[in-house]
C-alpha positions, -999 to +999 in steps of 0.1 A: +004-188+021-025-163+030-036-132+017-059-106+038-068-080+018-090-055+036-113-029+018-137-005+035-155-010-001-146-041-007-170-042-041-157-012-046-122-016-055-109+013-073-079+015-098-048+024-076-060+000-046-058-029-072-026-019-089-010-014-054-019-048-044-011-067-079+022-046-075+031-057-043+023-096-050+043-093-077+073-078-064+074-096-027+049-124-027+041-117+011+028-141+032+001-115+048-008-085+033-033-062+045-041-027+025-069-005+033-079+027+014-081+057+048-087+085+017-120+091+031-101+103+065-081+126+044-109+146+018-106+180+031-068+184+030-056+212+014-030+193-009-051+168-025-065+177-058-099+177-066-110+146-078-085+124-061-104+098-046-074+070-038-049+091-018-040+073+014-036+040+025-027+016+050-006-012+042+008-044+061+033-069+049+049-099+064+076-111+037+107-133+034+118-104+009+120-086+037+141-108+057+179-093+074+164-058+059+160-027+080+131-008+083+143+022+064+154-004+031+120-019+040+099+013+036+126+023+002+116-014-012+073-001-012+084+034-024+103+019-049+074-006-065+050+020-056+066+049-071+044+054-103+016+051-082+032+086-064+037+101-096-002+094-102-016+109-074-012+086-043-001+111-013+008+090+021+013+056+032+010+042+068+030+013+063+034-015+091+063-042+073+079-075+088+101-100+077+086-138+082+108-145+109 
């Protein structure tokens, strides 16, 4: 098994990219996982609150879990786990999921 876990800060890592990626590990122990934080692309919207730095992110996962599941119950399994991080301030994934198959 191996893990690529992509920061454009790397030694930055921030407090919702490392819950997201804890969550995820926990839930679905992927085989690859990729996440990247694209907030920066996204600072001037109108509907982000000021002071909301982790708002948008990219995320990739290959996972048996994920195996003889559509895409739709693929993208409700990540809103599921990730759903406190919605309530928290998170705004938009870009999510790119596959089964290990």
């Amino acid at each position: 098994m191996s893990f690529y876990i992509i920061s454009k800060f790397r030694k930055f890592m921030k407090q919702r990219y490392s819950s997201i990626k804890k969550k995820i590990i926990e839930e679905l122990n992927p085989e690859v996982l990729e996440i990247r934080d694209d907030s920066y692309l996204h600072k001037n919207h109108g509907n982000i609150k000021e002071g909301d730095t982790e708002t948008h992110f990219y995320i990739k996962i290959k996972s048996s879990a994920f195996n003889n599941k559509s895409k739709l119950s693929m993208h409700k399994i990540i809103y599921d786990i990730l759903k406190e991080e919605f309530k928290k301030g998170l705004h938009a994934l870009e999510l790119n999921l596959s089964d290990n198959k």
